[in-house]
N, C-alpha and C positions, 0 to 999 in steps of 0.2 A: 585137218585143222578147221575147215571153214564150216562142218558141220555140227559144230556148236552153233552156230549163229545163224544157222539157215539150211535151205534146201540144196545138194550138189543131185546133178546129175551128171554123171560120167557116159560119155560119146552120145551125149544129145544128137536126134537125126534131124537134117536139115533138108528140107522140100528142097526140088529139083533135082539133080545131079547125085547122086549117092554123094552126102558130106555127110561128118559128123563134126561134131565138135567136140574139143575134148573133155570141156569140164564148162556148164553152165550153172551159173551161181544164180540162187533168188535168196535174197535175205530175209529173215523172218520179221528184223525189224532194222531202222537204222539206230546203227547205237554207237557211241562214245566206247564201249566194252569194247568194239572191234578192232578199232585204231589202237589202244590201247595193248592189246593183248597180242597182234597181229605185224603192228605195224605198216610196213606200206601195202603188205597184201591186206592188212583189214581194210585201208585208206581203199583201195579198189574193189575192196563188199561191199561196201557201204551202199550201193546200189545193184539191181540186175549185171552178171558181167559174162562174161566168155573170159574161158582163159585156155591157152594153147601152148604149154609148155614146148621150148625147143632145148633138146641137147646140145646146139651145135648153132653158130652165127646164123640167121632166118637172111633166107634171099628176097628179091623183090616180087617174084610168083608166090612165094610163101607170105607175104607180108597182104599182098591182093588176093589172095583165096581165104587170108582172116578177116579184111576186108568185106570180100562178098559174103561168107557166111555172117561177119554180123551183120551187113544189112538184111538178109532173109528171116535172121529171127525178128528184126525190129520190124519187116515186111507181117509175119506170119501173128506178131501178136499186137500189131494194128489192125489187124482184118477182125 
């Protein structure tokens, strides 16, 4: 869905520790289209995002490991 409007990349690798992530969003532009066409997941393109699908209620080690992988991309593309 999201690659009408932008860049996916599926299991983005993350410096330090073998992480990946599962699906890093860069949007090509912000747009009115996305909300629009997508709804709340366009409302969360609308900028750079990580998205980490869970099957299943997310615990508090899973909620801190999505935690720390975003701060290292936000780390990795301030350098």
């Amino acid at each position: 869905m999201l690659s009408l409007y932008g860049q996916v990349k599926p299991d983005q690798k993350v410096a330090g520790e073998k992480r990946e992530i599962d699906v890093l969003f860069i949007p090509n532009t912000t747009s009115e289209i996305i909300t629009q066409n997508l709804g709340l997941l366009g409302k969360l393109a609308q900028n750079d995002a990580i998205f980490e699908p869970f099957r299943n209620p997310v615990t508090i080690n899973e909620i801190c490991t999505c935690l720390l992988k975003a701060l290292e991309v936000r780390e990795s593309i301030q350098r």
